[in-house]
C-alpha positions in Angstrom: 35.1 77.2 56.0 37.1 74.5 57.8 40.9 74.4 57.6 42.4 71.7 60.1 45.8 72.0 61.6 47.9 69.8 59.3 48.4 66.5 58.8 49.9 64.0 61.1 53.6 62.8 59.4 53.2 60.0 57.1 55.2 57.6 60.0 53.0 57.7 62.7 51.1 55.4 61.8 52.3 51.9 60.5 52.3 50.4 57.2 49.6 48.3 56.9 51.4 45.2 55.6 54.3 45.7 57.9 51.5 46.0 60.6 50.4 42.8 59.3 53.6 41.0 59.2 54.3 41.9 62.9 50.9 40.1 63.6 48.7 43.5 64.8 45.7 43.8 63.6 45.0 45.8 59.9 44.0 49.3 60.7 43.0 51.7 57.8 46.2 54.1 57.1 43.7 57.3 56.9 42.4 56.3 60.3 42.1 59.3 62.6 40.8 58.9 66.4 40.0 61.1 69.5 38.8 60.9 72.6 37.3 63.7 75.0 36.5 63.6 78.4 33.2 65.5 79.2 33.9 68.4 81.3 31.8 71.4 82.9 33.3 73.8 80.9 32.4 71.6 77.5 28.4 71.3 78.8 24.9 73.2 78.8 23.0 73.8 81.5 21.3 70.1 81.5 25.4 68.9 82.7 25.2 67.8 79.3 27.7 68.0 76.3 27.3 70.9 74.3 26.1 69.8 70.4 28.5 72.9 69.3 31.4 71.4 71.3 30.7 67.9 70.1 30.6 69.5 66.3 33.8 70.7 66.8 35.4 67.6 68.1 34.1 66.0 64.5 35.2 68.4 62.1 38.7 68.2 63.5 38.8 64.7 64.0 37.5 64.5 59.9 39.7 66.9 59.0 42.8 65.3 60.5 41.9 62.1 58.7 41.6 63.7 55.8 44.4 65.6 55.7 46.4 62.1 56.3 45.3 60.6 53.0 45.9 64.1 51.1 49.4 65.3 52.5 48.0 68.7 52.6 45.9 71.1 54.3 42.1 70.2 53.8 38.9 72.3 54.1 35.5 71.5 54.3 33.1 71.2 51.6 29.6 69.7 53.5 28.6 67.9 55.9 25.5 65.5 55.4 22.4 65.0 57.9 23.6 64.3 61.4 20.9 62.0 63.6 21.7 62.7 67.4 21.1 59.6 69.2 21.7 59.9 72.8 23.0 63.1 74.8 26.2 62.8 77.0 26.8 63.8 80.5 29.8 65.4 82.5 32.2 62.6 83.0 31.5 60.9 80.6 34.2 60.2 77.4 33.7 60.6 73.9 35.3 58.5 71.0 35.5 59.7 67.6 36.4 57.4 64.5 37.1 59.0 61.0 37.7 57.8 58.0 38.5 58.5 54.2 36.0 56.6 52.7 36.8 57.0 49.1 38.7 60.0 47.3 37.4 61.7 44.3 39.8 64.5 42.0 39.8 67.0 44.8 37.2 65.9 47.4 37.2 62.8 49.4 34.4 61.8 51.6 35.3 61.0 55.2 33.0 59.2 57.3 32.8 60.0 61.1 31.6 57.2 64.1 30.8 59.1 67.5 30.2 56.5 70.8 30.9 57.6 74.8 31.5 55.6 76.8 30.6 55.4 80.9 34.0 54.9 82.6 32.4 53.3 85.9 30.0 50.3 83.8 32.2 50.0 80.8 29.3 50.6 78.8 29.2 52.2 74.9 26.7 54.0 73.2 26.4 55.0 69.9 25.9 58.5 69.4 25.8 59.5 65.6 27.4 58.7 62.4 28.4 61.4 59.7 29.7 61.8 56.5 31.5 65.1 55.9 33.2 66.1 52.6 36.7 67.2 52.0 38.4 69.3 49.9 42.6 69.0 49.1 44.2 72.7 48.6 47.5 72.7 47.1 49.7 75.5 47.8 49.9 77.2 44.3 46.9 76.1 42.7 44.0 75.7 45.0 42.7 72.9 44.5 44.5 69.4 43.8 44.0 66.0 42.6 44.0 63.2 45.2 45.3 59.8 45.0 43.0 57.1 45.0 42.2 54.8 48.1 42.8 51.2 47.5 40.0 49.8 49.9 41.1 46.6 51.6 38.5 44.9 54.0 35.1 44.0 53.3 33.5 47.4 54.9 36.0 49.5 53.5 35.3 48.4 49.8 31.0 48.5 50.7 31.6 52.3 51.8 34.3 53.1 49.0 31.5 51.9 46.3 28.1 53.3 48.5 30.3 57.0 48.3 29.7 57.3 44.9 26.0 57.1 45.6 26.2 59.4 48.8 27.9 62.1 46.3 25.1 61.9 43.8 22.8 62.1 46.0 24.4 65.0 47.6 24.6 67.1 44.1 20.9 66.2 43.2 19.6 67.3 47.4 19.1 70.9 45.6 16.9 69.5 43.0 15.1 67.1 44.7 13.7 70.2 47.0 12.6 72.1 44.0 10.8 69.4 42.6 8.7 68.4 45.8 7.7 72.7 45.4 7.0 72.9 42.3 5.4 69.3 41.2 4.0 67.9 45.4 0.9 69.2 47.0 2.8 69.7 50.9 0.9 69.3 54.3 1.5 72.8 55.0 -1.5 72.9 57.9 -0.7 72.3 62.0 -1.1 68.4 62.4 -2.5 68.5 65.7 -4.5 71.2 67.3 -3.7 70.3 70.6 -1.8 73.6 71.0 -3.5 77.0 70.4 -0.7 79.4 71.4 0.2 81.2 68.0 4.1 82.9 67.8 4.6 84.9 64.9 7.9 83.9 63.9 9.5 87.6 63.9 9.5 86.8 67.7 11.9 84.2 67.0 14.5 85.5 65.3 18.3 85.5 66.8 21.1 87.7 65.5 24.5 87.6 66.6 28.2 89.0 65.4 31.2 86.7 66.0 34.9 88.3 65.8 37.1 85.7 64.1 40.3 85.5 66.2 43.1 83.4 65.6 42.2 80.7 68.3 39.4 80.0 65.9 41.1 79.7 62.6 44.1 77.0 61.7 47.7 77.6 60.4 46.2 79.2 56.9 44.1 81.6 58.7 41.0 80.0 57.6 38.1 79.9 60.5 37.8 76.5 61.6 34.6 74.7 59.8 33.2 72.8 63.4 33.8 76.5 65.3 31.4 77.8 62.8 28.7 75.0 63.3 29.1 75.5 66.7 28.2 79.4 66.9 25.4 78.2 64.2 24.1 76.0 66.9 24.3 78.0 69.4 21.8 81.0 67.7 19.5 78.2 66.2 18.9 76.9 70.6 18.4 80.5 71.2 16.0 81.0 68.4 14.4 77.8 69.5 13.7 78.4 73.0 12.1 81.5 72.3 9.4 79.9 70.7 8.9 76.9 73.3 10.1 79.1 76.1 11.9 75.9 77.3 15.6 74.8 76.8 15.3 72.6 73.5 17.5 69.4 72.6 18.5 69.4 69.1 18.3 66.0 67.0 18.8 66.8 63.7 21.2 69.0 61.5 20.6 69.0 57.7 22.5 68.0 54.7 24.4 71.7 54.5 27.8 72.9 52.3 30.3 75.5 53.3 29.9 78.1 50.2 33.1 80.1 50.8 36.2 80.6 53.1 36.4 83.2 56.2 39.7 84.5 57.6 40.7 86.3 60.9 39.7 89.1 61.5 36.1 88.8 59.4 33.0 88.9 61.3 30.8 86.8 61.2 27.0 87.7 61.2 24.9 84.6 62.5 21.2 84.5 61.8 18.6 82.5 62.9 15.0 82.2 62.9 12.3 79.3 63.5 11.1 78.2 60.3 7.9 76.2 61.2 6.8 73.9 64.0 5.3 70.9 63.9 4.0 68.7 66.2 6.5 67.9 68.4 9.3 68.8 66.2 10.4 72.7 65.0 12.5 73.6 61.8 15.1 76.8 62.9 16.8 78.5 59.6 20.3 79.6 60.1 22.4 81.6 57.8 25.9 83.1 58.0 27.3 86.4 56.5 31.0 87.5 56.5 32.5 91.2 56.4 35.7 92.5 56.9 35.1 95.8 58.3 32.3 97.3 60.2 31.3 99.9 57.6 31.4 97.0 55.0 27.9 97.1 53.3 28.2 93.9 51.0 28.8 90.5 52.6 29.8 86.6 51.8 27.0 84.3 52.2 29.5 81.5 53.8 27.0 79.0 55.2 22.9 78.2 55.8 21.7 75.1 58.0 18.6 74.2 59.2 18.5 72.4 62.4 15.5 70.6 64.2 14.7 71.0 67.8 12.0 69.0 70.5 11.5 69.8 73.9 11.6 66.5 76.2 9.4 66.3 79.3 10.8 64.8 82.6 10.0 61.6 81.0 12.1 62.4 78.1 9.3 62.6 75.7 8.9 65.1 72.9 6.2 67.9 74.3 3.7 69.7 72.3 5.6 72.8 70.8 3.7 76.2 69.9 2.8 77.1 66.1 4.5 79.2 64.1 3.1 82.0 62.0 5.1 83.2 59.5 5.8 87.2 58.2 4.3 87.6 54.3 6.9 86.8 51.6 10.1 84.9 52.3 8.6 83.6 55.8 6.2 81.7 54.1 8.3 80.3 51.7 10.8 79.1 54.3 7.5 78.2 56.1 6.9 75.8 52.9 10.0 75.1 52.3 10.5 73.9 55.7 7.6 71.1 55.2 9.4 70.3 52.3 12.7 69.7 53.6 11.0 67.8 56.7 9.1 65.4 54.2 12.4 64.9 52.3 14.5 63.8 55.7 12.0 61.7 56.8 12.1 59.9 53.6 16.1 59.8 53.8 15.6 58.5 57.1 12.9 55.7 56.3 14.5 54.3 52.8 18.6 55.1 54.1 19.5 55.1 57.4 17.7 51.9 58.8 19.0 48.6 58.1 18.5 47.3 54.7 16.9 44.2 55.8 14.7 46.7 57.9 13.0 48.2 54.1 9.9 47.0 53.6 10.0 45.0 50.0 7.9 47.5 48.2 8.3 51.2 49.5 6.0 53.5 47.7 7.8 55.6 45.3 6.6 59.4 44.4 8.7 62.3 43.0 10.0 63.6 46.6 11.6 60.1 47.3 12.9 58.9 43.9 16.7 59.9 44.7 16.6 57.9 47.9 15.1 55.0 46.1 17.2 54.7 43.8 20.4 55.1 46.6 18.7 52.7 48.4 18.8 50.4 45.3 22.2 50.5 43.9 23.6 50.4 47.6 21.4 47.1 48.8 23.3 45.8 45.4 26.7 47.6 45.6 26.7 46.0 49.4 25.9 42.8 48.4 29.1 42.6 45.6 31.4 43.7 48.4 30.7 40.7 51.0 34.0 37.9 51.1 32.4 35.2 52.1 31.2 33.7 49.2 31.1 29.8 48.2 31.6 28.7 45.0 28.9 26.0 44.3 28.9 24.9 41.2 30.9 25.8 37.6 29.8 24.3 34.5 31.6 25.5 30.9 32.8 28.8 32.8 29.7 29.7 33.9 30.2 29.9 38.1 27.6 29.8 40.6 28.2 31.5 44.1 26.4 31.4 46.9 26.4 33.5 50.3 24.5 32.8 53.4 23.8 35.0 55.8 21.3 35.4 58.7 18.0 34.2 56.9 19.1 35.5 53.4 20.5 33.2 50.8 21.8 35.1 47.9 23.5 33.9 44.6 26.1 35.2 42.3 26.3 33.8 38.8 29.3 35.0 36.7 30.6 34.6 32.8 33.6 35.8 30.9 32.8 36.9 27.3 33.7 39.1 24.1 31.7 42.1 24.2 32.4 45.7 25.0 31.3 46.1 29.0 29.4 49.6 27.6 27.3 47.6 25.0 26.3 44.7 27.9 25.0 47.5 30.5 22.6 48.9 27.6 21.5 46.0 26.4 21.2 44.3 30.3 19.6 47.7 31.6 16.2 47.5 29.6 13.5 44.8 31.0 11.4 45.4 27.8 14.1 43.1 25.9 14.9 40.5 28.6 12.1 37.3 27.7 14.5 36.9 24.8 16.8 35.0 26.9 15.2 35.0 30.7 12.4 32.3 30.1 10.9 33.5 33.8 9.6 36.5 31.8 6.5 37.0 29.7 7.0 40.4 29.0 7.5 43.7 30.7 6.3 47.4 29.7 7.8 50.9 30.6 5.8 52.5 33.1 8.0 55.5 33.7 11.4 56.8 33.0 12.4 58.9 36.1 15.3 60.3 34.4 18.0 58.8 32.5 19.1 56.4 34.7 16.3 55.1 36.5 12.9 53.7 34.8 10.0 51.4 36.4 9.0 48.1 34.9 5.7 46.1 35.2 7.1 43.1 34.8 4.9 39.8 33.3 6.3 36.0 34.9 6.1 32.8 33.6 6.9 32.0 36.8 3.2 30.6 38.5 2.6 31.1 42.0 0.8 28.9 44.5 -2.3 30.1 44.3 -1.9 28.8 40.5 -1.7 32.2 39.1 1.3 34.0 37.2 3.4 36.3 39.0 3.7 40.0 38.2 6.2 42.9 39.5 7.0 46.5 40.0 10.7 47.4 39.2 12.7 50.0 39.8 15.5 49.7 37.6 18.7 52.4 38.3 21.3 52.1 35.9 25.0 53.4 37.1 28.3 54.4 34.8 31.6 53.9 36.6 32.6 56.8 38.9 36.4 55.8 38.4 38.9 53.5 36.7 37.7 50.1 37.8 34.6 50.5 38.9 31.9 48.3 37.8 28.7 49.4 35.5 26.0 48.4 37.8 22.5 47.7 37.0 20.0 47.6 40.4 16.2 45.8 40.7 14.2 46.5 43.5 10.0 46.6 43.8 8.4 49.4 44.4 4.6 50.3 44.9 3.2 52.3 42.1 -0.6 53.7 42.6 -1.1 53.4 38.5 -0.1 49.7 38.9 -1.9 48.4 42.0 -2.3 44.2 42.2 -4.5 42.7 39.5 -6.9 39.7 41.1 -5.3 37.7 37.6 -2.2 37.9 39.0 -0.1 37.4 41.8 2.1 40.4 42.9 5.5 39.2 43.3 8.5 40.5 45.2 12.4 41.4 44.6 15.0 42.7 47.5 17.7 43.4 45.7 19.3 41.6 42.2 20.7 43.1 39.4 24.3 43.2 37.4 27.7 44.3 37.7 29.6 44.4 34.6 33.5 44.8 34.4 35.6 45.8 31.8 38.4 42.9 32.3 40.4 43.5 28.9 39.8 45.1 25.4 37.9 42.4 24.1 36.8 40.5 27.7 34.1 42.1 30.3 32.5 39.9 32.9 29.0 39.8 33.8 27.9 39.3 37.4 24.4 38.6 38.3 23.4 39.0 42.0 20.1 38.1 43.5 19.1 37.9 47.3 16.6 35.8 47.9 13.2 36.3 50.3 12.9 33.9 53.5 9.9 32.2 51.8 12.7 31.5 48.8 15.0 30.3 51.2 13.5 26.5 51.7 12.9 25.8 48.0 16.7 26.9 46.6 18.8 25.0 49.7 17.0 21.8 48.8 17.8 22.0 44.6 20.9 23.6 44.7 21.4 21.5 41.5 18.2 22.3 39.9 18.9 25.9 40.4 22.5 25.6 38.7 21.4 24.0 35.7 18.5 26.3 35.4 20.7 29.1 35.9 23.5 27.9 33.5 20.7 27.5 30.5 19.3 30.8 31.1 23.1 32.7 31.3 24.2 31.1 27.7 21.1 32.3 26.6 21.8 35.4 28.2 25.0 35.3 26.1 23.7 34.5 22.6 21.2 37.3 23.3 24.4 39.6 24.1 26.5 38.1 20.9 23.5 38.9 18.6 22.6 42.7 19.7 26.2 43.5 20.6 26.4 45.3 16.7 23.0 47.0 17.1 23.4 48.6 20.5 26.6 50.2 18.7 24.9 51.4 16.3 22.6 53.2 18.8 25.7 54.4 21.0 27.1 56.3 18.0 23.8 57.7 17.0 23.3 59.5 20.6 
């Protein structure tokens, strides 16, 4: 478990405001960066960087950011899926960038930028981005509460909101694999038969003893959190090139959390062992043991990770790698599980990583990628209520219209101030099936599913005709989200999502959202705000710019009625809320 060397003092870096006032540009207080210059001794035998090294070049660069916002030593917790991008070569320099992106009681998340740079052309890649989670430990009593971050530009307050989402979706990863197992029939069988050499995966497996010595541990005695990851690498290659009998290039590490602390003088027992192999892809398993002493017959699970490997040609393209058979009992459930867990990233990666505006309209949704839907959802919303830019349009009896252009989007913002408890408007605003009592647009709209608590799908009825002279209907996924901390916003996310029980009907016209919803506020006892946020489609876009008034009006009528609707349930829905 990672321990940094401490904090830098609270004056090295300036005071934002003063920083300000001296006319340099605002640079975020937690703000930790480093720069490496590739060496031989830092490299494989390709010349290029070593994945181990680099992993240690993160952690301490996170940890140092961390431990700026906390004033304290900091260890840590997880680190989510890295993407490795490009490799890097000797001479070349690496920049780091971290963080804090939003403190919790005693974690904070810190997010992590890797680029290099080529010295001779000037030129930058980007490498990977990572998010790593921090824990605070106080000298007496372990762990201790942070302060909160008070986000200040336009990024900082998207990826202050977005952590909350990244944190759920950390607690529920555990879950979500258990479901795709127990509830998901998995493509278990080779993909491609192109290869008929057969390893059992015995032949794979790596185990190696690391003594922790004090050049790998920080001032608490702790062993450093990237020096582990980078002996865990360093068995996972081995167990991967004796499958492929080739010098692998790994691309992926998965989400993975730190389950306890090791000190100097442990050792550490690093195991590793190909899980399954794929295509052009293989899964290697890695797990970590501690013991104090060599006769020491119980050990400290401290750490697992699962790392993917390919094998590039000279052309740089991934090769056909060798299948896997797996020993009877655990192999092939880490076999299975290791389709799983490959189903589930590639999921992450299609509905998170890429560019919002890069998500299809209507992803398909199914148990294994509910969790990522749902981030997906409340972040394209939570994003779009931390842009600056907005206009104010039009206001008419406090009612305010705002509108935001950007690239080919056009997206709105429509606001009101009124008496009513912020907890009763989220109920009431979270469920479709009420919302033709005061949204004229809709006919009607029935429950498909409820996911879980907070997230249900809608098939939603318009009044709304389209131009092939036929009403409109929708899929909705609707994720509903408390606030995470004083101040924070109950939010209420739409997006469309394909559902095979709810395939187009030829009577209808299957209609589209992006991304709209609420964001309700608590402003005082007896005042909460309601924000409604919709970004509208390119084939939207030509209609709206043109009746800018139109659209005011219409949205002014249906927000009052939006409001009486609110005023007349507000006693019901509190009846219900003291019922649960």
């Amino acid at each position: 478990m990672q321990g940094s060397a401490s904090a830098l003092p609270a004056g090295a870096l300036a005071d934002p405001a003063l920083g300000m006032e001296r006319g340099e540009r605002y640079r975020n207080p937690t703000e930790v960066q480093m720069s490496q210059m590739v060496l031989p001794c830092h490299t494989n035998h390709r010349g290029e960087l070593s994945i181990g090294q680099l992993l240690k070049w993160i952690d301490t660069t996170a940890c140092l950011s961390a431990e700026r916002h906390a004033g304290c030593p900091c260890v840590t917790a997880s680190v989510d899926d890295i993407y490795f991008e490009h490799t890097i070569s000797v001479g070349q320099v690496v920049n780091i960038k971290a963080k804090v992106n939003r403190a919790f009681n005693s974690s904070m998340e810190v997010g992590i930028q890797v680029s290099y740079e080529d010295l001779c052309s000037g030129k930058q890649w980007n490498v990977c981005k990572a998010y790593a989670t921090f824990v605070a430990q106080g000298k007496a009593t372990g762990k201790m509460k942070l302060k909160p971050l008070a986000p200040q530009t336009e990024e900082e307050k998207m990826e202050h909101s977005i952590a909350a989402e990244r944190r759920r979706m950390r607690l529920a990863h555990t879950d979500t694999l258990k479901d795709l197992l127990t509830n998901s029939t998995l493509q278990t069988e080779r993909e491609n038969g192109d290869c008929n050499t057969v390893v059992p995966a015995e032949k794979t497996r790596v185990e190696s003893v690391e003594l922790v010595l004090p050049p790998h541990a920080n001032h608490q005695g702790n062993t450093f959190g990237g020096q582990i990851m980078a002996w865990m690498e360093n068995v996972a290659t081995i167990a991967a090139s004796r499958l492929c009998h080739a010098h692998p290039t790994l691309k992926t590490i998965e989400m993975f959390h730190f389950r306890g602390p090791s000190q100097v003088g442990d050792r550490l027992l690093l195991k590793a062992i190909v899980n399954n192999a794929f295509k052009n892809s293989m899964e290697v398993g890695v797990c970590v043991e501690a013991y104090r002493q060599e006769m020491e017959v119980s050990r400290r699970h401290i750490n697992s990770a699962f790392m993917t490997f390919v094998v590039l040609d000279q052309e740089g393209q991934p090769s056909t790698i060798p299948m896997v058979k797996p020993e009877a009992g655990d192999g092939e459930r880490r076999y299975r599980e290791a389709s799983a867990r490959k189903k589930i990233r590639l999921d992450r990666k299609y509905i998170i990583s890429c560019e919002q505006t890069k998500v299809p309209l209507s992803v398909p949704w199914d148990q294994s990628n509910k969790v990522y839907l749902s981030y997906n959802n409340v972040s394209a919303l939570k994003t779009l209520v931390a842009k600056t830019n907005w206009v104010l349009a039009t206001e008419i009896d406090k009612v305010r219209m705002y509108t935001l252009e950007e690239d080919k989007y056009l997206s709105f913002r429509i606001e009101m101030s009124l008496c009513i408890d912020a907890t009763q408007a989220f109920f009431l605003l979270s469920d479709l099936r009420q919302r033709h009592e005061w949204d004229r647009h809709y006919a009607s709209a029935e429950l498909v599913q409820q996911v879980d608590e907070d997230d249900m799908i809608y098939h939603v009825l318009s009044q709304t005709v389209s131009q092939e002279n036929k009403p409109q209907d929708f899929v909705i996924l609707a994720s509903r989200r408390r606030p995470c901390d004083e101040g924070d916003p109950y939010v209420v996310a739409f997006r469309s999502v394909t559902l095979p029980t709810r395939p187009p009907n030829p009577e209808y016209t299957r209609g589209e959202t992006m991304c709209s919803g609420f964001c309700i506020w608590q402003e005082t006892a007896e005042l909460t705000k309601v924000s409604y946020y919709n970004q509208a489609a390119p084939g939207y876009l030509a209609y709206v710019t043109t009746n800018i008034a139109g659209l005011s009006s219409d949205f002014y009528v249906t927000f009052k009625a939006c409001e009486r609707f609110l005023q007349k349930n507000k006693d019901e829905i509190t009846v219900g809320l003291q019922n649960l």
